[in-house]
N, C-alpha and C positions, 0 to 999 in steps of 0.2 A: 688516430687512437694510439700508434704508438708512441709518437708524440708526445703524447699526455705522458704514457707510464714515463718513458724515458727521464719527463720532466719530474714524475713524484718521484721515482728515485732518486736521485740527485736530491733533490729536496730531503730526501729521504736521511739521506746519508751525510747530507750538510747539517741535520737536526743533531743527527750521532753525535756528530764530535765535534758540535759548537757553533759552528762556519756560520749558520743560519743568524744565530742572533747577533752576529757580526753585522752583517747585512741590513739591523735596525737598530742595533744600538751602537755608538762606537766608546763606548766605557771601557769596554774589557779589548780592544785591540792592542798591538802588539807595537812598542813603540819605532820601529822599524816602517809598518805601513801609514802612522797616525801622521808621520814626517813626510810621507812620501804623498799621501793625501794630500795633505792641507798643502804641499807645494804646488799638490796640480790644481788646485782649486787656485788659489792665488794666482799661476802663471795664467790659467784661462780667467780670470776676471782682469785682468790688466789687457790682455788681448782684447775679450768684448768690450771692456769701458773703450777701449782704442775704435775699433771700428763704429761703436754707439758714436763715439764724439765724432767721427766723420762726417756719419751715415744722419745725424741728425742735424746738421748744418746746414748737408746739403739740403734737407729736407725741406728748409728754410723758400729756398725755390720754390716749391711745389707751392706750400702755402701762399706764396706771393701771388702767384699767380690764379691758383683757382678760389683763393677764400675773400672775403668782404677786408675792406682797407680796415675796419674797427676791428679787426677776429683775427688775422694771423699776425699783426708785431706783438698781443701779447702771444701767442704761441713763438713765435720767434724770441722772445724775449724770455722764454721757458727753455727754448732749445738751446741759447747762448748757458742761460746758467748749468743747462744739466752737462751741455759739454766740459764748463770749467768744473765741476766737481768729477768728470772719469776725468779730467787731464790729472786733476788732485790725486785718484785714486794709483792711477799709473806712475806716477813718481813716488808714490809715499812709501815710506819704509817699508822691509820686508816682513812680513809675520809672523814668518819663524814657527815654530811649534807649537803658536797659540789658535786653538781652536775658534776661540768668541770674535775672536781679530779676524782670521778665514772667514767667517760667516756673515762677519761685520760688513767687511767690504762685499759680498757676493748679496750682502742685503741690500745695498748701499743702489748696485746695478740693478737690481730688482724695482727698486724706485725708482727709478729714470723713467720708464715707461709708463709704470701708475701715474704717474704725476702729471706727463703729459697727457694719458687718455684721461684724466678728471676734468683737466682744465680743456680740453675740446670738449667734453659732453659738455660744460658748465654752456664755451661759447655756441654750439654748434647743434645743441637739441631742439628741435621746435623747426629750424631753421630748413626752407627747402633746399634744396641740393641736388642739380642735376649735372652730367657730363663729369668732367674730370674732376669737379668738387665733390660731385657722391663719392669717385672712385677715394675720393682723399681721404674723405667722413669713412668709410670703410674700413679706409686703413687705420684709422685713428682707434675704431672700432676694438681693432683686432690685433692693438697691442698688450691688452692681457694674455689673449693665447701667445702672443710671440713671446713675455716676457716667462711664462711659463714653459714654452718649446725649450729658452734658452736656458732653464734653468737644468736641463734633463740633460744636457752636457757635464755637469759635473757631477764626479764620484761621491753623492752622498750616500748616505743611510737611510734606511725610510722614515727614520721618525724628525730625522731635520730635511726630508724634500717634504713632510707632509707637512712641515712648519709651514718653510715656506708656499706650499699649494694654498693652505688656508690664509696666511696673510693677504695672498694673491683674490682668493675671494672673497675674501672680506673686503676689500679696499674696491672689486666690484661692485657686491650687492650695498656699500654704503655710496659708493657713489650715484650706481643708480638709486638709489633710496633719496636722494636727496634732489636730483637732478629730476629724475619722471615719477617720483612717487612708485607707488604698489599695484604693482601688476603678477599677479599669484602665476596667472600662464604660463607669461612670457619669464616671470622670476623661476620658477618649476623648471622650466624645459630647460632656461641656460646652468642652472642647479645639475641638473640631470648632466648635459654634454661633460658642465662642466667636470664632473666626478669620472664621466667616461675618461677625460683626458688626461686626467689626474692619473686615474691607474696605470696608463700606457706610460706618462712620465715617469713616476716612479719603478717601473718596472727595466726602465730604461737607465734610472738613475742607480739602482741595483747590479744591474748585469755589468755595468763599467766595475764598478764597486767590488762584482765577485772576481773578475776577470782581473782588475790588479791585484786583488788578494791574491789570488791564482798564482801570477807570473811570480810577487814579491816572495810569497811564500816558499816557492820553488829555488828562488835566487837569495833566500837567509839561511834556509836550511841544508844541512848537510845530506846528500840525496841518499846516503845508506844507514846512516843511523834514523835520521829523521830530528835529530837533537839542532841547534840555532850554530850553524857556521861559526869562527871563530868573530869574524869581523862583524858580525849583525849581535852577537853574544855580547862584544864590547858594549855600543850600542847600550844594551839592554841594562846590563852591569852599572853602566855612566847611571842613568836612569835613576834604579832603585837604590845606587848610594847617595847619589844627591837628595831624592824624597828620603830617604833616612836620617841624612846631617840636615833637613831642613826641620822634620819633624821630632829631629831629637829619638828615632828608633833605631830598634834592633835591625842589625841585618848580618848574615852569617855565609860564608863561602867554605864549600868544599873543594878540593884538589883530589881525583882521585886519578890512582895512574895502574896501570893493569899489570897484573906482576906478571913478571915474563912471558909480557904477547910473542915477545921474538920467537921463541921455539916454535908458537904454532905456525906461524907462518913457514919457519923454515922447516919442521916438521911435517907437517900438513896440510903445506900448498896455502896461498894467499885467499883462496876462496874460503877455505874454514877460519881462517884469520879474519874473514869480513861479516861473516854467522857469527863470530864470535861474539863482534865490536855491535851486531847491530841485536843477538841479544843480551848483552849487558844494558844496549839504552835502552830496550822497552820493560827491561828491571827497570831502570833506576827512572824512568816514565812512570810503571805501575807504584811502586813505593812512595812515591815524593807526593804535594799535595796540588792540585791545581795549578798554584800562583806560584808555586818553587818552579825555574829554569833549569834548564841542563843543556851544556854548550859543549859540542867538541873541540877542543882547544886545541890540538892536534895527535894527528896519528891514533896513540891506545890513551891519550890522556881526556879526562872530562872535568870541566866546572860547574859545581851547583848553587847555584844562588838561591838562600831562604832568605825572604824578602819578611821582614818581621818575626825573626826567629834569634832568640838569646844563645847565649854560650850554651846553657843548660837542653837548651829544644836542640839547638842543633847535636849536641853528644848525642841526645834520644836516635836522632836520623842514622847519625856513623853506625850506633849499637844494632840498629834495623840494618842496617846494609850489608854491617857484618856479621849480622845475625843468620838472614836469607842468603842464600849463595845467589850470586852475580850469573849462574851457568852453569856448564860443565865444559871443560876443555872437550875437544877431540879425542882425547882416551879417557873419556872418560872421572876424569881429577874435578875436582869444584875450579869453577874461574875465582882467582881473588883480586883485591887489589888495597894500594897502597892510597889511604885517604889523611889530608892532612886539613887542619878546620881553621879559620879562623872569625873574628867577630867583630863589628864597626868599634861597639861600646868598651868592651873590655880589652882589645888590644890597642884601643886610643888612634882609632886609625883614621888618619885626616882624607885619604884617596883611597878608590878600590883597586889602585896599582899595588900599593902595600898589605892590601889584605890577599889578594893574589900572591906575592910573594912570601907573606908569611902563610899561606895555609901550602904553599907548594914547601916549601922550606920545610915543615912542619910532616911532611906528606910519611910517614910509618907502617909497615906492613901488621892486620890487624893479628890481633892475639888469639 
């Protein structure tokens, strides 16, 4: 029972502030985890395609030996070509930051196994089988659930492992639909397991999923503001300037820098210097809109990126920010700080290194 609560909390609290729909959709992920994702997906489908091509070679044996001379070279003749497409899959270029590319090949290994278990039920239904040929017919069996076991090793999303679950049973229920015909029972009952299994994978395909979010999140972010590190901010910045110069839009960067954090610190102690810095970002957190970033650059300085925000939106943001005080110092004073702006479109700016430098350049204590 406690169990449970423990887990609706969490749940609970993953719903609050987003983390949840992370976990089934990957649209709105952060480009930081998208990279780190889709590498691990990639480096584990080069791995499995490796040991498939092994592992189904040798397999070649087994068939030799316990199946009919007519019934395993074409099975053997299945297992030659599916080897040479993972050897393909293992050399081919890398993916890189393409999503449909990731999945392409994780679809790619997904097929290896459907394709073998069609063409043994095609050869192998009707057919009796006792000793070490049943145990083979078996295994032939029960390479749907393996191809689905295998698939709950990687960091998906629920709504691309439920792609892939359903491809998986589709590519069952038509085989057997072709191969023994309609049988409601026995269609029913592996319906049924099957969806048991299904949950357990995708719950499995999640937890990976949350737990890199977890580690990544912890290792972008700055652990006292809570704002995007400086080097995961880069990252981010690269990103939304490139979809800006590709899309021909607005994009807008602040520079703001804290006017004389030094006195607090030497003032009053490094700890009220760190209350200081961390609520000024959950200001400039609370004010900005969702899809705006906020990166500690370093030390008392911050970067804000409005990702589709003109010269004139973004003035609107400065007037908000120096409108609302940022705080209050330690005795009491408003915290301020020194914000300087700049804009892809109207400062003609070809790199987000030069808009960085002209909104720092730029940076003026407000009025």
């Amino acid at each position: 029972m406690l169990a449970i609560k423990d887990m609706v909390r969490v749940l609970s609290a993953w719903l609050a502030d987003g983390r949840l729909v992370d976990l089934v959709l990957a649209r709105y992920h952060a480009p930081y985890l998208t990279r780190h994702r889709l590498g691990v997906i990639e480096t584990r489908v080069r791995f499995i395609a490796a040991a498939f091509a092994v592992l189904t070679l040798i397999w070649i044996a087994l068939d030799a030996a316990t199946l009919r001379a007519d019934h395993w070279p074409v099975l053997a003749t299945c297992r030659v070509l599916a080897a040479i497409v993972c050897i393909r899959l293992i050399v081919a270029p890398a993916a890189g930051a393409s999503r449909a590319l990731a999945l392409t090949m994780l679809g790619i290994v997904v097929a290896m196994p459907l394709t073998l278990y069609g063409v043994s039920q095609w050869l192998l239904t009707g057919i009796p089988l006792d000793g070490l040929a049943a145990v083979n017919g078996n295994l032939y069996r029960a390479l749907p659930w393996i191809a689905l076991a295998g698939v709950s090793v990687f960091p998906l999303v629920a709504s691309e492992g439920l792609l892939f679950a359903v491809v998986i049973a589709s590519a069952v229920a038509g085989i057997q639909f072709l191969v023994v015909g309609v049988n409601a029972v026995e269609g029913l009952s592996t319906l049924w397991v099957f969806m048991l299994a299904t949950a357990v994978y995708l719950f499995a395909c999640t937890i990976q999923l949350s737990y890199m979010t977890a580690l990544l999140h912890r290792a972008n972010h700055d652990p006292l503001t809570g704002a995007l590190t400086r080097q995961s901010g880069v990252e981010v910045l690269d990103l939304h300037f490139r979809l800006a110069w590709d899309r021909d839009a607005p994009i807008s960067v602040l520079f703001l820098d804290v006017d004389d954090f030094k006195s607090i610190n030497d003032n009053f102690g490094q700890d009220a210097g760190d209350q200081a810095l961390k609520g000024i970002a959950a200001k400039l957190h609370a004010l900005l809109r969702q899809a705006d970033v906020v990166i500690r650059w370093g030390g008392e300085e911050f970067v804000l990126i409005l990702p589709h925000t003109p010269m004139n939106g973004a003035r609107l943001v400065v007037a908000r920010l120096v409108g609302d005080s940022l705080g209050t110092r330690p005795d009491g004073a408003p915290l301020t700080a020194s914000i300087g702006l700049a804009e892809r479109q109207t400062d003609e700016a070809t790199d987000w290194p030069l808009l960085i430098h002209l909104a720092r350049k730029r940076t003026r204590a407000p009025a």
